[in-house]
C-alpha angles and dihedrals in degrees: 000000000000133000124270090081103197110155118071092005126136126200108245098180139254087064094302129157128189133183132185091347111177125226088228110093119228133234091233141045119191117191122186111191090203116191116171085335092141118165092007094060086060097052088047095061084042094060082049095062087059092061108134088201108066103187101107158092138219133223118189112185102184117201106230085272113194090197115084091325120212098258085108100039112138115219101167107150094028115142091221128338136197122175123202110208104191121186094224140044098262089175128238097285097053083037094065092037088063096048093044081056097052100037121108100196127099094239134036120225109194109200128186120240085224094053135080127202135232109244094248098039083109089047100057099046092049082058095050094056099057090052085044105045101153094046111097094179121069127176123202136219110264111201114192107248097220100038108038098175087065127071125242097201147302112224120317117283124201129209120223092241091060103264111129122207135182100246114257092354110193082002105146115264087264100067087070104113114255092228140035101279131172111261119179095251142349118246111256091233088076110006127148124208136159102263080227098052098042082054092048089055095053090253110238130346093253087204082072090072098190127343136066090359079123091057081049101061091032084077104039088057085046082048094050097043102262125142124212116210128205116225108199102199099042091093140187139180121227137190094190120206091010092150096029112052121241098237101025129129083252078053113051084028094068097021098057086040104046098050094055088044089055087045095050100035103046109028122107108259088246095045095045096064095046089061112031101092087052089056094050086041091049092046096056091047087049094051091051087052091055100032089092102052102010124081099261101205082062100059092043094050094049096051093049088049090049093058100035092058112013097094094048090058084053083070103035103052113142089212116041120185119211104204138206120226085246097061085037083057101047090048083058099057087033090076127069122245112190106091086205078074108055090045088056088046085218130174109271110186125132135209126289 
């Protein structure tokens, strides 16, 4: 079966098509927000037909891509598929809001078009939630695609002057912890959350576009109480800004802007100024590392963009947490402290 579906569909809006859909719900939803991904988005979905663990569905928003676009996608052996055809690039964050919206599992599975999964990463995480059954956050083991003997994180880390980091980014493979352990959010590119928890929260923001909304909600959910495990065997391999570019102007842009939104908007008012001239201090160091490989417009006009509008999103949030001192307390000690590790960009996760 390839997509188009076209016998037996039914137009569900906003651009929606279904086919074969079954009343039972599934334990999963995976949702892929594909843009430009071509030939990756296929072997995405491939590595999606392997699953060991079959109950499942897939929801595929696809971001009106004018690179081999998904008419010709083929999804034979797929539990259940829908797939989202928008008219315009939403970006990843209100992607994967609309899909949230749609799905019918208990837990949503994000999955990035330039990823693959590992045959028993459903599976893993279906096991982690039944020894965790109180956990409603789970975060995933990223191999890097092209180097598979180098990690490509485990779980995000944040640093407590607002600089977030994918943990133990191009580690070797060895450095993954050995056990489930707590880490301070899951990477969007393979994140699990309870679909009723991820609409409670507000999902993404959906003005971040794409970048670091992940690190957004990771601190509304330490702000609300909510924990994120890391689940060491449920494995994907990831590519990672396969149809971005890792040092473009989109980039930097978003890159250098979102991470002083997510600072400004979310932290608590006292933390916030213990740590703000480090920030400052942090993003201009940043910005003279870069300056020799990175587009530099990019990173200017982000930063200026951070700060510009970075404390007016602290009032408009759609979704404002009210948190207790206890939650205040456990996203200080969420975050990690030693500047040595953030340099070393190295895995910062803690026992269960």
């Amino acid at each position: 079966m390839c997509i188009p579906l076209q016998e037996n569909d039914r137009d569900l809006g906003l651009g929606v098509r279904e086919s074969f859909v079954s009343s039972v719900q599934p334990f999963f939803s995976v949702v892929i927000v594909n843009y430009n991904a071509g030939d990756l988005l296929q072997s995405a979905i491939n590595s999606l037909k392997n699953q060991t663990f079959r109950d499942f569905e897939v929801l595929v928003v696809d971001n009106h891509s004018e690179k081999n676009p998904i008419h010709d996608l083929d999804v034979q052996d797929l539990p259940e598929v829908r797939v989202i055809r928008e008219n315009t690039n939403h970006g990843f964050a209100k992607g994967n809001n609309i899909a949230a919206k749609l799905a019918r599992g208990k837990w949503l599975a994000l999955l990035n078009p330039d990823a693959t999964a590992d045959e028993n990463w459903l599976a893993e995480i279906y096991k982690a939630t039944t020894r965790h059954e109180n956990c409603r956050v789970f975060a995933c083991s990223q191999i890097n695609m092209d180097a598979p003997d180098l990690l490509d994180g485990a779980g995000d880390a944040y640093f407590a002057f607002g600089i977030p980091w994918r943990g133990g980014f191009e580690h070797p493979v060895s450095a993954l912890p050995n056990q489930d352990s707590f880490c301070f959010s899951p990477c969007g590119a393979s994140a699990v959350y309870e679909r009723d928890l991820f609409l409670e929260l507000g999902g993404y923001d959906e003005r971040f576009f794409c970048y670091c909304e992940d690190v957004d909600l990771g601190i509304r959910l330490q702000l609300s109480d909510e924990k994120c495990v890391f689940i060491p065997d449920a494995i994907i391999h990831h590519k990672g800004s396969a149809t971005s570019g890792r040092y473009s102007h989109f980039t930097m842009y978003h890159g250098f802007r979102n991470r002083t939104w997510t600072y400004l908007k979310n932290m608590p008012l006292s933390v916030l100024l213990l740590t703000l001239p480090g920030h400052l201090a942090l993003m201009i160091y940043i910005y003279l590392r870069n300056a020799g490989h990175a587009d530099v417009s990019g990173m200017r006009k982000g930063m200026w963009h951070g700060l510009k509008d970075g404390w007016a999103l602290r009032w408009q949030a759609d979704y404002k947490v009210k948190p207790t001192r206890k939650a205040i307390w456990n996203l200080v000690r969420s975050m990690a402290w030693n500047p040595v590790q953030l340099s070393r960009r190295g895995v910062h996760v803690w026992a269960v």
